[in-house]
LOKOL-882202 format. One record per residue: residue number from 1; residue in three letters; x, y, z of N, C-alpha, C in turn. Coordinates in steps of 0.2 Angstrom, whole numbers, plus 5000, padded with zeros to 4 digits. Example, Ala and Ser with C-alpha at 12.3 -4.5 7.8 and 13.67 -1.06 7.14 Angstrom:
2
REC  nr rest  n_X  n_Y  n_Z ca_X ca_Y ca_Z  c_X  c_Y  c_Z
REC   1  ala 5066 4972 5039 5062 4978 5039 5066 4984 5039
REC   2  ser 5064 4989 5035 5068 4995 5036 5064 5000 5039
***
This chain:
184
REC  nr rest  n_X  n_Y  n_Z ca_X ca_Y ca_Z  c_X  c_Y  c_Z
REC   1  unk 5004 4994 5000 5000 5000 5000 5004 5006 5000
REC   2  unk 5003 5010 4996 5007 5014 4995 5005 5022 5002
REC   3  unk 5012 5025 5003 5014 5027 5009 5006 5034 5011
REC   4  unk 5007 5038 5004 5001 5042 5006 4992 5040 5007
REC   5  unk 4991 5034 5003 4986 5033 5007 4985 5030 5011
REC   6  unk 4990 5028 5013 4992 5026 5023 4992 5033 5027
REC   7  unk 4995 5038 5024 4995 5043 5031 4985 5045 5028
REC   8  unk 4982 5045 5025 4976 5048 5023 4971 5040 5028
REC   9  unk 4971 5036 5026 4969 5031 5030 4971 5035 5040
REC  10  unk 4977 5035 5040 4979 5037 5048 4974 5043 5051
REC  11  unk 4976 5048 5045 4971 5054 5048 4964 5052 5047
REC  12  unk 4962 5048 5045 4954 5048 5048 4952 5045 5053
REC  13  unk 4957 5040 5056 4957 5038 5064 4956 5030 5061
REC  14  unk 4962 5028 5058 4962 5021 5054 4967 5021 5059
REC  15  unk 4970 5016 5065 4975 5014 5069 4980 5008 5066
REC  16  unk 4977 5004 5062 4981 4998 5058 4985 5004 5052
REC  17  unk 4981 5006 5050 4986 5012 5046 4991 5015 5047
REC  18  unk 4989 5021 5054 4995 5022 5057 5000 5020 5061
REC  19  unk 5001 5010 5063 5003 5007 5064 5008 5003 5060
REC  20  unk 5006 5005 5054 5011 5001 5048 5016 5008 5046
REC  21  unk 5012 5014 5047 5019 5021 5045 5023 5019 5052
REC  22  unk 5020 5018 5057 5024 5020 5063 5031 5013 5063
REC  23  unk 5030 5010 5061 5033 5003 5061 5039 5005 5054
REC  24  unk 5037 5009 5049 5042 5010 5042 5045 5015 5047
REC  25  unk 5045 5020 5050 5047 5026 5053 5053 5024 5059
REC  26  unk 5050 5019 5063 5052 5020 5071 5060 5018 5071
REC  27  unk 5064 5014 5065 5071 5013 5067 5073 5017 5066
REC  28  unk 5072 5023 5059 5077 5028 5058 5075 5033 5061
REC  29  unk 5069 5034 5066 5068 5038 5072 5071 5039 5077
REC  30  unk 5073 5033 5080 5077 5029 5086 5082 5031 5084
REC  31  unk 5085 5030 5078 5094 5030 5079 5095 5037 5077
REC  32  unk 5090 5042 5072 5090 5050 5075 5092 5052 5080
REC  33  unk 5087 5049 5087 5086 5052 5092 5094 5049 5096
REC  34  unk 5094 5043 5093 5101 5041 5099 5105 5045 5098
REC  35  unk 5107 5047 5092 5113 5054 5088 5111 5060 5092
REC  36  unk 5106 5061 5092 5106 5070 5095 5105 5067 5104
REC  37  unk 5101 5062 5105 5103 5063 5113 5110 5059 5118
REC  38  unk 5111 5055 5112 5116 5051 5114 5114 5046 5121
REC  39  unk 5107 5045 5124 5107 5040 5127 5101 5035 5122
REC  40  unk 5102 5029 5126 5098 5026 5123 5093 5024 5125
REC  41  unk 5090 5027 5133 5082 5027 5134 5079 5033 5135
REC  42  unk 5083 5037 5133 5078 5044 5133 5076 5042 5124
REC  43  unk 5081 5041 5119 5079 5040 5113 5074 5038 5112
REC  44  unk 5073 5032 5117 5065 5027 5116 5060 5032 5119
REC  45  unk 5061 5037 5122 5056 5041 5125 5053 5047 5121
REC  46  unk 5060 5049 5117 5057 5054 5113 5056 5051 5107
REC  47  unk 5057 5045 5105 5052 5043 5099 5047 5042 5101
REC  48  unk 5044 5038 5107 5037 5036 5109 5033 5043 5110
REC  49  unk 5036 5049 5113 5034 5056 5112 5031 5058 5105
REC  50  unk 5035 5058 5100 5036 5059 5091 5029 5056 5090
REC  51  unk 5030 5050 5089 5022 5045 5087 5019 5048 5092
REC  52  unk 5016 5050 5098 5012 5051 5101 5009 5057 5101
REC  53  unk 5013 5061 5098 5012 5067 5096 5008 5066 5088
REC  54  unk 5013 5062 5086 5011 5063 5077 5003 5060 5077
REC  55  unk 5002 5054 5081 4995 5052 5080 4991 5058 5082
REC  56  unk 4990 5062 5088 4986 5066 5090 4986 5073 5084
REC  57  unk 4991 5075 5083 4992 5080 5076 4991 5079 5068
REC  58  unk 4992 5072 5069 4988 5071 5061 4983 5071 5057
REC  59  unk 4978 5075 5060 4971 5075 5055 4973 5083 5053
REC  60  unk 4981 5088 5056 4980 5094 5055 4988 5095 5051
REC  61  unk 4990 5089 5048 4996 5087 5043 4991 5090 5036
REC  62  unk 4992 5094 5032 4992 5096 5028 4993 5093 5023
REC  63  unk 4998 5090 5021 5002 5089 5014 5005 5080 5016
REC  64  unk 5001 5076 5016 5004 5069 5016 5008 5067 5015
REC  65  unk 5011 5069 5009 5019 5070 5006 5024 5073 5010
REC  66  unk 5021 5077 5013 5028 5078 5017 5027 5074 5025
REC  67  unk 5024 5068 5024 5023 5065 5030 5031 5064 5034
REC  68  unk 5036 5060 5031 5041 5060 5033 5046 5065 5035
REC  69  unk 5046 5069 5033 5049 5077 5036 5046 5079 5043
REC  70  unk 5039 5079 5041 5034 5081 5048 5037 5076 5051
REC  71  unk 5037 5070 5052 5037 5066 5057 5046 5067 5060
REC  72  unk 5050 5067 5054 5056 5068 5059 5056 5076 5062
REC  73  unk 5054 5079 5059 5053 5086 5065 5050 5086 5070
REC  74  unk 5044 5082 5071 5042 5080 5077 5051 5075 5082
REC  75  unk 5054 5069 5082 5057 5068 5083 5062 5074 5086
REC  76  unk 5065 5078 5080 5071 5082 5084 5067 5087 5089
REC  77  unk 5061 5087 5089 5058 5092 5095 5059 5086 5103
REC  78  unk 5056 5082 5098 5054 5079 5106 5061 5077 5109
REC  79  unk 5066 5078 5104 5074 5074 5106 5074 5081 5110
REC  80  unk 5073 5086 5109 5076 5093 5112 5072 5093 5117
REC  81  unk 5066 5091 5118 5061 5095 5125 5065 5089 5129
REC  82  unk 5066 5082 5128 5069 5077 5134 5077 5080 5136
REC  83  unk 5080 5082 5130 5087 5085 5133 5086 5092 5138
REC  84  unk 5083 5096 5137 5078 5101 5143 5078 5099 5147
REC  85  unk 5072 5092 5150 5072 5089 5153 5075 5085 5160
REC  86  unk 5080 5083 5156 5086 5080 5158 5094 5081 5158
REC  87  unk 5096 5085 5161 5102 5090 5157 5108 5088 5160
REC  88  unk 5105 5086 5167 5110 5084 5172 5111 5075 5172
REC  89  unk 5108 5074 5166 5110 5064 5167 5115 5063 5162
REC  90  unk 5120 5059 5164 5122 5056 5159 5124 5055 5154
REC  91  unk 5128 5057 5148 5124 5053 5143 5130 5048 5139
REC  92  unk 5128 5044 5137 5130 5038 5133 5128 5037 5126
REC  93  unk 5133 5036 5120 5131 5036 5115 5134 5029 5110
REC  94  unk 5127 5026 5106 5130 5020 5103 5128 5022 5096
REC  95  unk 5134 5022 5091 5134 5026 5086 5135 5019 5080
REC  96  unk 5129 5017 5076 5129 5009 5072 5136 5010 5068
REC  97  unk 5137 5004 5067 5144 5003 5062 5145 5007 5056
REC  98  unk 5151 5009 5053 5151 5014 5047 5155 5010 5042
REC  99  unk 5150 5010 5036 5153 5007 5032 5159 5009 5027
REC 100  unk 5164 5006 5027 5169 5006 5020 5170 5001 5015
REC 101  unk 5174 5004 5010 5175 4999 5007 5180 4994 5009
REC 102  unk 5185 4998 5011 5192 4992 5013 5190 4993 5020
REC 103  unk 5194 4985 5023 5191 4985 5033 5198 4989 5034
REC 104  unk 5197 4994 5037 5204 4995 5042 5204 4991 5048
REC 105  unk 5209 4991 5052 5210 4988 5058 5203 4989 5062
REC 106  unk 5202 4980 5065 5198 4981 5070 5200 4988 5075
REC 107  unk 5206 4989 5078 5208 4991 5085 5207 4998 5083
REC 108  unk 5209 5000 5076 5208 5007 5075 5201 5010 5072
REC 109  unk 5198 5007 5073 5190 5007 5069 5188 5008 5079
REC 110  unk 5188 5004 5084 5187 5005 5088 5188 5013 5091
REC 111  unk 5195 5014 5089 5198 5022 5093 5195 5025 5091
REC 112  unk 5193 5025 5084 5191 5031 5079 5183 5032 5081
REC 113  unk 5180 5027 5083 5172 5029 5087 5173 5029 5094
REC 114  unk 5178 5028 5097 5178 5032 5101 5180 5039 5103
REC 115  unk 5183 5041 5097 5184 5047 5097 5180 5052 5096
REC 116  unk 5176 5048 5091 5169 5051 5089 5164 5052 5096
REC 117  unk 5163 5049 5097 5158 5047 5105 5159 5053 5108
REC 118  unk 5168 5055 5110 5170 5059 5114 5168 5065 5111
REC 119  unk 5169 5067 5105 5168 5073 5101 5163 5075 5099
REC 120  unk 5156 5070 5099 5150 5069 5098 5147 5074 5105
REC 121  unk 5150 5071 5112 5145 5070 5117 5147 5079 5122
REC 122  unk 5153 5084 5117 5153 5090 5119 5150 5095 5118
REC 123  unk 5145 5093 5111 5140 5096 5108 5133 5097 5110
REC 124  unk 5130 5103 5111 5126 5103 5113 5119 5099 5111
REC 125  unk 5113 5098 5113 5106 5096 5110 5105 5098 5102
REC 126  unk 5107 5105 5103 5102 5110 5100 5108 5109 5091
REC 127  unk 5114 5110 5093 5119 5108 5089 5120 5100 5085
REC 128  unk 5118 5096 5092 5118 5088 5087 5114 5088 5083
REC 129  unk 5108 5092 5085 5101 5089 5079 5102 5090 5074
REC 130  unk 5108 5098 5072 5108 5099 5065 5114 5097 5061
REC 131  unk 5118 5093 5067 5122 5090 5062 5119 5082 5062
REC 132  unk 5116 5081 5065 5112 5076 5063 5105 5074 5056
REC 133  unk 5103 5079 5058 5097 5082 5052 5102 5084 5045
REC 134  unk 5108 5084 5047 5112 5087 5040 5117 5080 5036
REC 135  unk 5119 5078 5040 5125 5074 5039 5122 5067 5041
REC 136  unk 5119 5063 5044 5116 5058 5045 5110 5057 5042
REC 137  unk 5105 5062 5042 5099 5062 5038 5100 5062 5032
REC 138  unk 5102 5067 5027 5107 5069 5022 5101 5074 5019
REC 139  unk 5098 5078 5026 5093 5086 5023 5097 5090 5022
REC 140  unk 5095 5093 5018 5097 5100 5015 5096 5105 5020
REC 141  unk 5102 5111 5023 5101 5113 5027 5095 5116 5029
REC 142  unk 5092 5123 5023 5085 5124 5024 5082 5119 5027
REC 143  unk 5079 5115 5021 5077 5111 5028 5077 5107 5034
REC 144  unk 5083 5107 5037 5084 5106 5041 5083 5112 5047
REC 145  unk 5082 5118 5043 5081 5124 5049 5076 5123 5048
REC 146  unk 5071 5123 5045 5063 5124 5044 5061 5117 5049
REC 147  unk 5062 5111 5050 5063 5106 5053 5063 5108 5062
REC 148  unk 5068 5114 5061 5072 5115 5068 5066 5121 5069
REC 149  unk 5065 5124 5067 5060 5129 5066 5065 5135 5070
REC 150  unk 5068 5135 5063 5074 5140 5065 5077 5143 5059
REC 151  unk 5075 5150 5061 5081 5152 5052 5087 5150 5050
REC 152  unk 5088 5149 5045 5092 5145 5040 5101 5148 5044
REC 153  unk 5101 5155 5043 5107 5157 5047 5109 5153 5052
REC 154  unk 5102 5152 5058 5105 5153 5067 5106 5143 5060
REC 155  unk 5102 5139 5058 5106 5133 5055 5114 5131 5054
REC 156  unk 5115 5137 5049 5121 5138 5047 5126 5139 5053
REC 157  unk 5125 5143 5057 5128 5144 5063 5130 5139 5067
REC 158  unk 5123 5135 5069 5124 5129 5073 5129 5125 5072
REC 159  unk 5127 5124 5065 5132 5117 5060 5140 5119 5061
REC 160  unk 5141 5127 5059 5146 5129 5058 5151 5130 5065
REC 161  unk 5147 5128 5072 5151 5129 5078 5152 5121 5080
REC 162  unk 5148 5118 5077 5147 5110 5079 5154 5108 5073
REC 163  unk 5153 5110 5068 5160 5106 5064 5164 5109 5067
REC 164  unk 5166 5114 5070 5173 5118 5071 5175 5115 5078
REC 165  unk 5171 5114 5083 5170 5110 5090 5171 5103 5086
REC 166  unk 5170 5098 5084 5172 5091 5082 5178 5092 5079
REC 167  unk 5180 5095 5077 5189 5096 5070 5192 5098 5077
REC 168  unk 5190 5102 5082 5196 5103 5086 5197 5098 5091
REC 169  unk 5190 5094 5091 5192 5086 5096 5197 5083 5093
REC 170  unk 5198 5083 5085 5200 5078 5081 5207 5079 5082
REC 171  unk 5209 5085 5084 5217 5091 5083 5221 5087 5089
REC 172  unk 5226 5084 5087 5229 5083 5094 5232 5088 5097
REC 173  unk 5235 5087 5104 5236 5091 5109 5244 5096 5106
REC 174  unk 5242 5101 5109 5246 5105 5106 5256 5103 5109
REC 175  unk 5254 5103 5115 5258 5101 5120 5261 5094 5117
REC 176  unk 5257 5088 5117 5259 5084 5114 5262 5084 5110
REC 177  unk 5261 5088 5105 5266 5086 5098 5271 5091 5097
REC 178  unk 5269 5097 5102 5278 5100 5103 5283 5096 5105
REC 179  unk 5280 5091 5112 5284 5088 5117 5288 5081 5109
REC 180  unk 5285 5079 5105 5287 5074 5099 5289 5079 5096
REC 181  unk 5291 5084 5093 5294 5088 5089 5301 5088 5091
REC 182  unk 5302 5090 5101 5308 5089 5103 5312 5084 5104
REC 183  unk 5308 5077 5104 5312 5072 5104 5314 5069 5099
REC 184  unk 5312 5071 5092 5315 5070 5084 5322 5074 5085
***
């Protein structure tokens, strides 16, 4: 069955309907949400938020076609009200496997996510969604503002303080590589 008259079926209060979008939707929602909150039970939270929301708001979705955009802008909200929320816990981030073509070293494929994790987890809420929305979604940044419901600059901005803040995680230590300059 094709996607829009699934969501057309969902808004007139068809439940089997919107239980088949919410089941196409829920993985790549979960692993959005794990990216911008970096734990893994507030993501389960703020996806069950997303859905809970998108069902109650759905009869006032305008344009069907854009069901999947609405639905992940619901998500980067709900991912941001829970980081609010909870500011002082934690967080932990499990980032799925990244594919290449040739296998590098197991032990350096390990360092290099964990490098990531650390570099990820400096960033703020507000900052991970849009590099998340940008770079893992693969939205176009407008959209990605419009998404964030935020002008395209403060986007631009976001993005452009978030890549600057990861490139200097990646910088090693100044000190340290003087300290290896004098020992050559």
């Amino acid at each position: 069955m094709e996607q829009r008259e699934l969501v057309e079926r969902a808004r007139r209060g068809d439940h089997d309907a919107f239980a088949l979008l919410a089941a196409g939707a829920v993985t790549r929602l979960d692993a959005a949400a794990r990216l911008i909150l970096r734990d893994r039970e507030l993501a389960r939270d703020a996806v069950q938020e997303a859905l809970v929301r998108a069902w109650r708001d759905l009869p006032g979705l305008r344009d069907p076609e854009r069901f999947d955009a609405w639905l992940h802008r619901l998500i980067v909200h709900a991912c941001i009200d829970q980081a609010r929320i909870r500011r002082r816990r934690p967080i932990e981030v499990e980032i799925g496997p990244i594919f290449t073509a040739s296998t590098p070293d197991e032990t350096q494929m390990v360092a290099d996510r964990d490098l990531v994790d650390r570099a990820l987890a400096r960033l703020g809420p507000e900052h991970r969604a849009v590099v998340v929305l940008h770079y893992y979604l693969g939205m176009p940044l407008p959209e990605a503002a419009a998404m964030l419901g935020i002008p395209v600059g403060t986007a631009k901005s976001r993005l452009n303080r978030a890549i600057g803040s990861l490139r200097r995680s990646f910088e090693p230590d100044r000190s340290e590589t003087e300290l290896e300059g004098r020992r050559l």
